[in-house]
N, CA, C and O atoms as a Tinker XYZ file with bonds, in Angstrom:
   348  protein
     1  N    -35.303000  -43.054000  -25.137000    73     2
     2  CA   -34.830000  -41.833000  -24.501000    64     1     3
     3  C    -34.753000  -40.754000  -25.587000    63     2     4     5
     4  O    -34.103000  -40.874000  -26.626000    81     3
     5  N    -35.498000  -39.668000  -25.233000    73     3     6
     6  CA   -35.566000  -38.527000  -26.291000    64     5     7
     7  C    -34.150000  -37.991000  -26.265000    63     6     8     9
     8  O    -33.564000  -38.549000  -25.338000    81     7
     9  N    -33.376000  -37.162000  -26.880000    73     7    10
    10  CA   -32.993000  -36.188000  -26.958000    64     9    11
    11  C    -32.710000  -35.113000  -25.980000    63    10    12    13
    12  O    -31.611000  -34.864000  -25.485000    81    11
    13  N    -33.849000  -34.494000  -25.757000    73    11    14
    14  CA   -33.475000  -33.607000  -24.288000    64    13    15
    15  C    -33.390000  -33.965000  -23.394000    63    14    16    17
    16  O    -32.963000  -33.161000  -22.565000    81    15
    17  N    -33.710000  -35.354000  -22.905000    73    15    18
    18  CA   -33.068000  -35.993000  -21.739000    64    17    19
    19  C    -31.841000  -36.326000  -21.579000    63    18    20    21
    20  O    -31.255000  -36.254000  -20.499000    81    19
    21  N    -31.228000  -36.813000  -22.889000    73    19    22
    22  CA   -29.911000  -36.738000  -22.635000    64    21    23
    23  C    -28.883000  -35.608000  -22.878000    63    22    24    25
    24  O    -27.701000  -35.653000  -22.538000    81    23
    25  N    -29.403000  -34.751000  -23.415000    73    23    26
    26  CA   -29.106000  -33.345000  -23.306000    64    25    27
    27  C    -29.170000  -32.549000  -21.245000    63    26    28    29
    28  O    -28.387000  -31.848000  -20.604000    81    27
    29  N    -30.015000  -32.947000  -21.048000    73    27    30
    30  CA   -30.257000  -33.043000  -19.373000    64    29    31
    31  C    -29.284000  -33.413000  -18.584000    63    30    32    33
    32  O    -28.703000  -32.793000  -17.692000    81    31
    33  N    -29.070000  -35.157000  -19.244000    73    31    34
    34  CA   -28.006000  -35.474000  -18.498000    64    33    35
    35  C    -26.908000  -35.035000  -18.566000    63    34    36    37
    36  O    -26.604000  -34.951000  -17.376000    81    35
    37  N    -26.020000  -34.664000  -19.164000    73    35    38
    38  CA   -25.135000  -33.807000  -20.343000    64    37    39
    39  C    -24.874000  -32.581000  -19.422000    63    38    40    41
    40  O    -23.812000  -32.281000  -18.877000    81    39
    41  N    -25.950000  -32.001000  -19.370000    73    39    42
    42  CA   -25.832000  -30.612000  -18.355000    64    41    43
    43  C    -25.706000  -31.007000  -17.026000    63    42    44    45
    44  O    -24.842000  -30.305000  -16.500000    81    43
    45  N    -26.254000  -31.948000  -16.115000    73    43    46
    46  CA   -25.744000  -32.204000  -14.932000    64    45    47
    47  C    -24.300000  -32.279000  -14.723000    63    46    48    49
    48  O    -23.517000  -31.584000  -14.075000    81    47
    49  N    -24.180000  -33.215000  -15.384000    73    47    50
    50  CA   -23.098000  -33.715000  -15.037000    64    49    51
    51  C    -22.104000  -32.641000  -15.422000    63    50    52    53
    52  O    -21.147000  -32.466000  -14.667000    81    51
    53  N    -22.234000  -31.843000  -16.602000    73    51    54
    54  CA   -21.492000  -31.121000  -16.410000    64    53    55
    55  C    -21.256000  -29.984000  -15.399000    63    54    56    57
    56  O    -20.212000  -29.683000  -14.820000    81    55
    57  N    -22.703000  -29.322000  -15.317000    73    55    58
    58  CA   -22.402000  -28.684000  -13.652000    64    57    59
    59  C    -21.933000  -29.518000  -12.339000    63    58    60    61
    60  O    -21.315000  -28.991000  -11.414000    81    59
    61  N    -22.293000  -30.837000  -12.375000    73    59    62
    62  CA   -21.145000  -31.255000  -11.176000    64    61    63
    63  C    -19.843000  -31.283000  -11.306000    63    62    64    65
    64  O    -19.098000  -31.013000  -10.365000    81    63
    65  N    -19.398000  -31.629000  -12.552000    73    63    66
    66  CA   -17.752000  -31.501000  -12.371000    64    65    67
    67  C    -17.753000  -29.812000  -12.687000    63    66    68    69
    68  O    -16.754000  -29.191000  -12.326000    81    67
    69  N    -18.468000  -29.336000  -13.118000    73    67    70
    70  CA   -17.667000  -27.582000  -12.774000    64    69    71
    71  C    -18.289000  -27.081000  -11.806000    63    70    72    73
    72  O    -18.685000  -25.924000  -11.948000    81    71
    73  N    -18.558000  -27.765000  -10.576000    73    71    74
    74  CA   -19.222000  -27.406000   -9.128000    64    73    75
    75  C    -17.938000  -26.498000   -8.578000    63    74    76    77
    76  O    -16.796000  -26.660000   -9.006000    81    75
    77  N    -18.341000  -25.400000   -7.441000    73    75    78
    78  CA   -17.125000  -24.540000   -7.131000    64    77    79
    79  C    -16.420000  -25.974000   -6.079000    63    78    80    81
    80  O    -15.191000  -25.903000   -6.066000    81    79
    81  N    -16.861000  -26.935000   -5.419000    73    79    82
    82  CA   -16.607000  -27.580000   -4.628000    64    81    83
    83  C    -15.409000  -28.677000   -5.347000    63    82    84    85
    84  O    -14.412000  -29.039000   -4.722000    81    83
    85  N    -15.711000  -29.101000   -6.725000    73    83    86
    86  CA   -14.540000  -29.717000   -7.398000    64    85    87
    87  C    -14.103000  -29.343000   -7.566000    63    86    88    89
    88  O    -12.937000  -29.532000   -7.220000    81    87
    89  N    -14.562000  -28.117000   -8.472000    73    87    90
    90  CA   -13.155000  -26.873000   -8.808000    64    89    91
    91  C    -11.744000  -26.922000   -7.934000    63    90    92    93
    92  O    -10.598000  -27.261000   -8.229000    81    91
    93  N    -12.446000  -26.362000   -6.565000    73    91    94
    94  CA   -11.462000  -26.227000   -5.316000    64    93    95
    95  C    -10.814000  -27.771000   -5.414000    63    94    96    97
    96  O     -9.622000  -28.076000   -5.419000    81    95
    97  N    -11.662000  -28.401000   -5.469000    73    95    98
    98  CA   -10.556000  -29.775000   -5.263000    64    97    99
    99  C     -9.377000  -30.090000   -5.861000    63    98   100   101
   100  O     -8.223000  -30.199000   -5.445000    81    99
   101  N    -10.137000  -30.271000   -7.409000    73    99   102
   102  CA    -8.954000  -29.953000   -8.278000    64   101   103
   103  C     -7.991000  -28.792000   -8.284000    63   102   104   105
   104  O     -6.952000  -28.822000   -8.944000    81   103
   105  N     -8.258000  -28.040000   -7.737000    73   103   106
   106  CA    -7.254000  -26.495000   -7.963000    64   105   107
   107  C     -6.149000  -27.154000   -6.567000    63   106   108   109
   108  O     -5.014000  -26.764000   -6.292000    81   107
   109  N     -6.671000  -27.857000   -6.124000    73   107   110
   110  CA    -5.894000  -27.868000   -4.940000    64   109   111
   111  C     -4.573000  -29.224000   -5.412000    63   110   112   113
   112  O     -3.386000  -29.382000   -5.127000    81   111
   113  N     -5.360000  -29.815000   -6.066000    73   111   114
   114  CA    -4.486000  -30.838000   -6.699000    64   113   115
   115  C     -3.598000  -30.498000   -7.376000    63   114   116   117
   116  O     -2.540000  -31.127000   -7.340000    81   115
   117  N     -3.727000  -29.620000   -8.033000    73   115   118
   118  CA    -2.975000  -28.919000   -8.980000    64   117   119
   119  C     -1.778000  -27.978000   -8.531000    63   118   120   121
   120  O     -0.886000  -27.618000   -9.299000    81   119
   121  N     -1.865000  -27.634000   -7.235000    73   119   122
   122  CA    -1.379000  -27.147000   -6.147000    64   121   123
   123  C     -0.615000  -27.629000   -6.058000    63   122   124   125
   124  O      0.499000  -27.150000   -6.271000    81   123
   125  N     -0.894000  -29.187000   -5.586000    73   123   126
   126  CA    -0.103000  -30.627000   -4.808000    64   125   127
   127  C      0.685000  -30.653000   -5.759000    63   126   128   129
   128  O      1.780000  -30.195000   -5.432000    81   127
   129  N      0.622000  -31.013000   -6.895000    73   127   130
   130  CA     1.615000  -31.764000   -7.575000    64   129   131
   131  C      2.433000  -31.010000   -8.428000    63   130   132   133
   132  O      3.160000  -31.453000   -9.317000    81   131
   133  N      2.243000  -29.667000   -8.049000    73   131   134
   134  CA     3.418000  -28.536000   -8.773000    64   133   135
   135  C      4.314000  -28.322000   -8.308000    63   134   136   137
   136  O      4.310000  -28.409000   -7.080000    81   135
   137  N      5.592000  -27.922000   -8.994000    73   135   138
   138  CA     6.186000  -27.791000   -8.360000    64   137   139
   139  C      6.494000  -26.442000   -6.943000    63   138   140   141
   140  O      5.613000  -25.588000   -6.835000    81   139
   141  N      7.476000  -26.377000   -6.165000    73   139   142
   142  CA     7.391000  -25.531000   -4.769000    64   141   143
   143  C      5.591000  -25.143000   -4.566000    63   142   144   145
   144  O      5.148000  -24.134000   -4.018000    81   143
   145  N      4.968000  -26.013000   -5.041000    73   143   146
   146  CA     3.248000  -25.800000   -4.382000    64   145   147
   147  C      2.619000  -24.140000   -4.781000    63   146   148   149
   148  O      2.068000  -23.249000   -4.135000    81   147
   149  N      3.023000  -24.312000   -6.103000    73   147   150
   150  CA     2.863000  -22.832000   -6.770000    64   149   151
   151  C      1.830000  -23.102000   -8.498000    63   150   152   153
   152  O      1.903000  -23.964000   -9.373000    81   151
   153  N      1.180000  -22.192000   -8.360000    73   151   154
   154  CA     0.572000  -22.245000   -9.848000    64   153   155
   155  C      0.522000  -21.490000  -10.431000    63   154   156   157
   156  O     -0.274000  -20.617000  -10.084000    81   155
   157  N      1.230000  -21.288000  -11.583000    73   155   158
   158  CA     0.155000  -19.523000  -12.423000    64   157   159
   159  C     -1.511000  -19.519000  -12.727000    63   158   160   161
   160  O     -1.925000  -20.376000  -13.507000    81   159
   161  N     -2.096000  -18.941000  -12.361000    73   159   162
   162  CA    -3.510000  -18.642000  -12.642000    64   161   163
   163  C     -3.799000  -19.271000  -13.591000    63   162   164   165
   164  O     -4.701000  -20.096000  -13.735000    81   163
   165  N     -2.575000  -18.686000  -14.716000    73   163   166
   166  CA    -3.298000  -18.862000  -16.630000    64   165   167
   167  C     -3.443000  -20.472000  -16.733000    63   166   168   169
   168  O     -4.346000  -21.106000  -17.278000    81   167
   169  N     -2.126000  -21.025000  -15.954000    73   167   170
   170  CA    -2.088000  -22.348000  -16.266000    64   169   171
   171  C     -2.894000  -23.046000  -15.580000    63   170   172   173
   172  O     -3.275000  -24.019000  -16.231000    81   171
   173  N     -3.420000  -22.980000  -14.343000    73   171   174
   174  CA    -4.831000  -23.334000  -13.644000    64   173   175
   175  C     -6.059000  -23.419000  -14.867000    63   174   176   177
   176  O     -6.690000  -24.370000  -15.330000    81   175
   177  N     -6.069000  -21.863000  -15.161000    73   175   178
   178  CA    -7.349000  -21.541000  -16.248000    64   177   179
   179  C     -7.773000  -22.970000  -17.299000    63   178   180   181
   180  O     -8.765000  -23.688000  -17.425000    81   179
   181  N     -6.337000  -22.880000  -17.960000    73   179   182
   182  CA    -6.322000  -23.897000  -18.870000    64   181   183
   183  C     -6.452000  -25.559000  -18.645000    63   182   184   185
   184  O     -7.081000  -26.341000  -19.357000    81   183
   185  N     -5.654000  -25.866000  -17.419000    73   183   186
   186  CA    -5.687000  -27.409000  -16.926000    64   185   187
   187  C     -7.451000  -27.506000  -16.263000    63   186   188   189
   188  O     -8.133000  -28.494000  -16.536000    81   187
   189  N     -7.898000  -26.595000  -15.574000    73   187   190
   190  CA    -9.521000  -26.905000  -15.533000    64   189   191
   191  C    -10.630000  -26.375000  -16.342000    63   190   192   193
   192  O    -11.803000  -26.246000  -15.991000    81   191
   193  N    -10.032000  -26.056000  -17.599000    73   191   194
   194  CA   -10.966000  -25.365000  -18.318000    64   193   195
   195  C    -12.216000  -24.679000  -17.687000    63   194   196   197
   196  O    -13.329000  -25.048000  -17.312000    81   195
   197  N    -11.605000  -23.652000  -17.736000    73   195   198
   198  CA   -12.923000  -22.649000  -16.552000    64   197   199
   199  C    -12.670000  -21.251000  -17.353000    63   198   200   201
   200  O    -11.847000  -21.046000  -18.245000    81   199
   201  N    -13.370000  -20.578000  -16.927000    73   199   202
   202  CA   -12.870000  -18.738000  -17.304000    64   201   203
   203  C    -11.728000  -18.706000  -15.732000    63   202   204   205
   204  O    -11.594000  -19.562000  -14.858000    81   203
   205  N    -11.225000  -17.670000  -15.858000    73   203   206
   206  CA   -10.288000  -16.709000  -14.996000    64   205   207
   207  C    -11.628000  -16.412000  -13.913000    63   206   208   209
   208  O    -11.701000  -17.275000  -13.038000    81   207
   209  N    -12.367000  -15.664000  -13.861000    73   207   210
   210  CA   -12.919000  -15.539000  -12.735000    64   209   211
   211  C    -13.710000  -16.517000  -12.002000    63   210   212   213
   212  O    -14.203000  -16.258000  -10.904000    81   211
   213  N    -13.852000  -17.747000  -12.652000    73   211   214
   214  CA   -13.949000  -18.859000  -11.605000    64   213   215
   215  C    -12.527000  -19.337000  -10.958000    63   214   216   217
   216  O    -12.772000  -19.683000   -9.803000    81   215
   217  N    -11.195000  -19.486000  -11.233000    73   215   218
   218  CA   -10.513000  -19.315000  -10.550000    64   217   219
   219  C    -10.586000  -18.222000   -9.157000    63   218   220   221
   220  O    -10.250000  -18.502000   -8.006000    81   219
   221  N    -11.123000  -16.935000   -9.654000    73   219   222
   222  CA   -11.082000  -16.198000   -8.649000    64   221   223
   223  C    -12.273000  -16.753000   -7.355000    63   222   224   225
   224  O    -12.278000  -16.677000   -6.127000    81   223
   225  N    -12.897000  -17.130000   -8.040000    73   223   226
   226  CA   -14.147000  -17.812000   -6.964000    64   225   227
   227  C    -13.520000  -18.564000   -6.540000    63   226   228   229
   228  O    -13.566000  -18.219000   -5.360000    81   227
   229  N    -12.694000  -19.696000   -6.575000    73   227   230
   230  CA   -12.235000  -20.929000   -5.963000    64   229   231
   231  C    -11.009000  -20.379000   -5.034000    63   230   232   233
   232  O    -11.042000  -20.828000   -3.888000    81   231
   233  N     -9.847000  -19.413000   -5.348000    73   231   234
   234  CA    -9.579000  -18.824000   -4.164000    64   233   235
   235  C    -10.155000  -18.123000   -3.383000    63   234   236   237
   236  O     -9.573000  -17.994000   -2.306000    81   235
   237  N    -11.160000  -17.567000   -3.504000    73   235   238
   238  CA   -11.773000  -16.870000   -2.676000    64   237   239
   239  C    -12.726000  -18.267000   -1.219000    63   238   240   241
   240  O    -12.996000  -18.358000   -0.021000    81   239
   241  N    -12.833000  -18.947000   -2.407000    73   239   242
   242  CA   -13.187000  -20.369000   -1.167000    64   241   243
   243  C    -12.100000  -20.879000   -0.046000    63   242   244   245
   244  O    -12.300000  -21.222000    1.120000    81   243
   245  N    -10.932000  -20.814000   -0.768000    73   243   246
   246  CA    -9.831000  -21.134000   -0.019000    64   245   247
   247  C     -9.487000  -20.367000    0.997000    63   246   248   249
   248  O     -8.903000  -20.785000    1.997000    81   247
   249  N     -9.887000  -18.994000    0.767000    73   247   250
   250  CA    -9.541000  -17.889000    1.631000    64   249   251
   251  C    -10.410000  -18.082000    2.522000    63   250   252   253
   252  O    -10.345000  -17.857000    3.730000    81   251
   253  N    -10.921000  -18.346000    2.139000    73   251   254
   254  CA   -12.575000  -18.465000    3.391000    64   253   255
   255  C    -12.185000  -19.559000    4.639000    63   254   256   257
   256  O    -12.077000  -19.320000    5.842000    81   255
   257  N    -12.008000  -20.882000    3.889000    73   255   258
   258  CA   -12.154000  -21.851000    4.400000    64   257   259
   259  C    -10.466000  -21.303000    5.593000    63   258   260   261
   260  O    -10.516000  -21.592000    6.788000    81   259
   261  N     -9.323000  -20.641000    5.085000    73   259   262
   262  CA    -8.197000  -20.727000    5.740000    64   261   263
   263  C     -8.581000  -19.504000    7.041000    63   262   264   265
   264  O     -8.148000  -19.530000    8.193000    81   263
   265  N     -9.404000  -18.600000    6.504000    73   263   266
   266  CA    -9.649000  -17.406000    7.469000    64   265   267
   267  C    -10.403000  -18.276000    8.725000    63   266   268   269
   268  O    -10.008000  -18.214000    9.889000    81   267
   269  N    -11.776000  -19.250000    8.190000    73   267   270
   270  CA   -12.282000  -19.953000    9.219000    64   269   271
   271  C    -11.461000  -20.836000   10.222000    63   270   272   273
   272  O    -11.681000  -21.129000   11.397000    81   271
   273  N    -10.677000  -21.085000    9.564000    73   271   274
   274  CA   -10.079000  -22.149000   10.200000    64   273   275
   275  C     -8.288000  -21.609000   11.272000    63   274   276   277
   276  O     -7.672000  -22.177000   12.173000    81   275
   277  N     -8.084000  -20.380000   10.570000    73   275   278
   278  CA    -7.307000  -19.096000   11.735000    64   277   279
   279  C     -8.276000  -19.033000   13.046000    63   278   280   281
   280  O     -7.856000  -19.365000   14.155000    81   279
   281  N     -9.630000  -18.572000   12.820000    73   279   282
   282  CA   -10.447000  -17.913000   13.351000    64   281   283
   283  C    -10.570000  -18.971000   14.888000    63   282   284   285
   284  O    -10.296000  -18.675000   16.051000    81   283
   285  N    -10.957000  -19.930000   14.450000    73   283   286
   286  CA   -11.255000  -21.625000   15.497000    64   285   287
   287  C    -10.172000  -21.581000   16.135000    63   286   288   289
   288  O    -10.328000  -21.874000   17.321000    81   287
   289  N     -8.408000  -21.165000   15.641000    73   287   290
   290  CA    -7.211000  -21.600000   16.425000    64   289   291
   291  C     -7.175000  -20.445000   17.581000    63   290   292   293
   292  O     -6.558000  -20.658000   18.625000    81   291
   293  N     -7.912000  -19.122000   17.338000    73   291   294
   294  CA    -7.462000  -17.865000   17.852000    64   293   295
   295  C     -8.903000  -17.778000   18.967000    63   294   296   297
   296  O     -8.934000  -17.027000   19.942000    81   295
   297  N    -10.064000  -18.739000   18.554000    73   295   298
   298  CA   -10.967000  -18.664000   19.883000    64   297   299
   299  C    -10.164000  -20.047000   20.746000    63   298   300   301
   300  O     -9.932000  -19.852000   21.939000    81   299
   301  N     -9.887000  -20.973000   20.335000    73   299   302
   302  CA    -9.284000  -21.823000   21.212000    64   301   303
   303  C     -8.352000  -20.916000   21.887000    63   302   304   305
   304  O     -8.700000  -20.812000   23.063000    81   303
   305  N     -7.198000  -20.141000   21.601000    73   303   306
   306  CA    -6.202000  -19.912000   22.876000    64   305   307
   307  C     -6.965000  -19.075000   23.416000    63   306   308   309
   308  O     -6.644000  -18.641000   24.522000    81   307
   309  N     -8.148000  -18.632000   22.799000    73   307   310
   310  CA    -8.835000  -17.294000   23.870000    64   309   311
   311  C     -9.155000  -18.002000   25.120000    63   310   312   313
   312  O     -8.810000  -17.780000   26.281000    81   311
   313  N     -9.773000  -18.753000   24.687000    73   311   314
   314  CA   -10.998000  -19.388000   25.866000    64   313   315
   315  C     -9.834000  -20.125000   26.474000    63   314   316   317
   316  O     -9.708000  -19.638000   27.597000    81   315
   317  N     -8.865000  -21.114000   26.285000    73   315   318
   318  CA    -7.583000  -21.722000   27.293000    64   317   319
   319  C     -7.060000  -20.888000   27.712000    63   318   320   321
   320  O     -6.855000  -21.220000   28.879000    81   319
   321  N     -6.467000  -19.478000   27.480000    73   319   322
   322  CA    -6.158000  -18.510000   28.343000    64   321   323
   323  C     -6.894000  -17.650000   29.316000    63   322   324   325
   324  O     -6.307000  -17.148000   30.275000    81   323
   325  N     -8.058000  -17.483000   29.110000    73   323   326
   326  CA    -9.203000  -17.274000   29.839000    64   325   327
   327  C     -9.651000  -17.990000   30.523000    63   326   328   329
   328  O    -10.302000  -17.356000   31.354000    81   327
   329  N     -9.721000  -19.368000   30.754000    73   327   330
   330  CA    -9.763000  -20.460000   31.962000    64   329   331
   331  C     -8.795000  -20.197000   32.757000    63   330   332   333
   332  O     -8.904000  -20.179000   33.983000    81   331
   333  N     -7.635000  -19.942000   32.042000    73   331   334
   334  CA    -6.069000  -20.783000   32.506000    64   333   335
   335  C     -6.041000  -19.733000   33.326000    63   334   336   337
   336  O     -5.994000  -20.175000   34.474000    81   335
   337  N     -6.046000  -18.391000   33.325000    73   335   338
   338  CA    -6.036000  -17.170000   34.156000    64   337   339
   339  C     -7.217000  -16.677000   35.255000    63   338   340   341
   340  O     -7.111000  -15.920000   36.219000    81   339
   341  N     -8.343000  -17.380000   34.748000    73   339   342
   342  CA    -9.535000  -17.278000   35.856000    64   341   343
   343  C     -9.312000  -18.338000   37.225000    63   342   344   345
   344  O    -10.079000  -18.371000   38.188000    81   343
   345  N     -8.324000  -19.017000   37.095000    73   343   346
   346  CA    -8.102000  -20.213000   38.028000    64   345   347
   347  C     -6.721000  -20.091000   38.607000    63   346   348
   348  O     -6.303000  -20.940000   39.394000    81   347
C-alpha cells in the first residue's frame, strides 16, 4: 500500500466523522448530556473540533429539520379540521 492511499483513507474517514449529519448527531449529544439541555457555542466548537461556522451549519439543520417537522403537525390539523367540518 503506497502512501497516498492511505493518505485517501485518512481523508475519508475524516470527512465522515466531520459529515454535517454526525456533526448534528453529536451536537445533539452534547445537548443530551448537559446540563438544563443547554450549550455554549464556544464549548460545542471545542468538544467537536470544528470552526464556529460549522456549528452554525448544524443548527441551521436543526432548524430545518424542527420547522419541517412544525410544518407536518400544522397540515395534519388542517386537513382533520377540514374533513371534520366538511361532514
Amino acid at each position: 500500500m503506497n502512501l497516498d492511499s492511505k493518505t485517501d483513507k485518512l481523508n475519508a474517514k475524516s470527512r465522515h466523522d466531520n459529515s454535517l449529519g454526525i456533526l448534528t448527531k453529536k451536537f445533539i449529544h452534547l445537548i443530551k448530556h448537559s446540563p438544563e439541555n443547554t450549550i455554549d457555542l464556544n464549548e460545542a466548537v471545542k468538544a467537536l473540533n470544528v470552526q464556529k461556522r460549522r456549528i452554525y451549519d448544524i443548527t441551521n439543520v436543526l432548524e430545518g429539520f424542527i420547522l419541517k417537522h412544525f410544518l407536518k403537525i400544522i397540515i395534519f390539523f388542517q386537513r382533520h379540521w377540514f374533513y371534520r367540518k366538511k361532514s
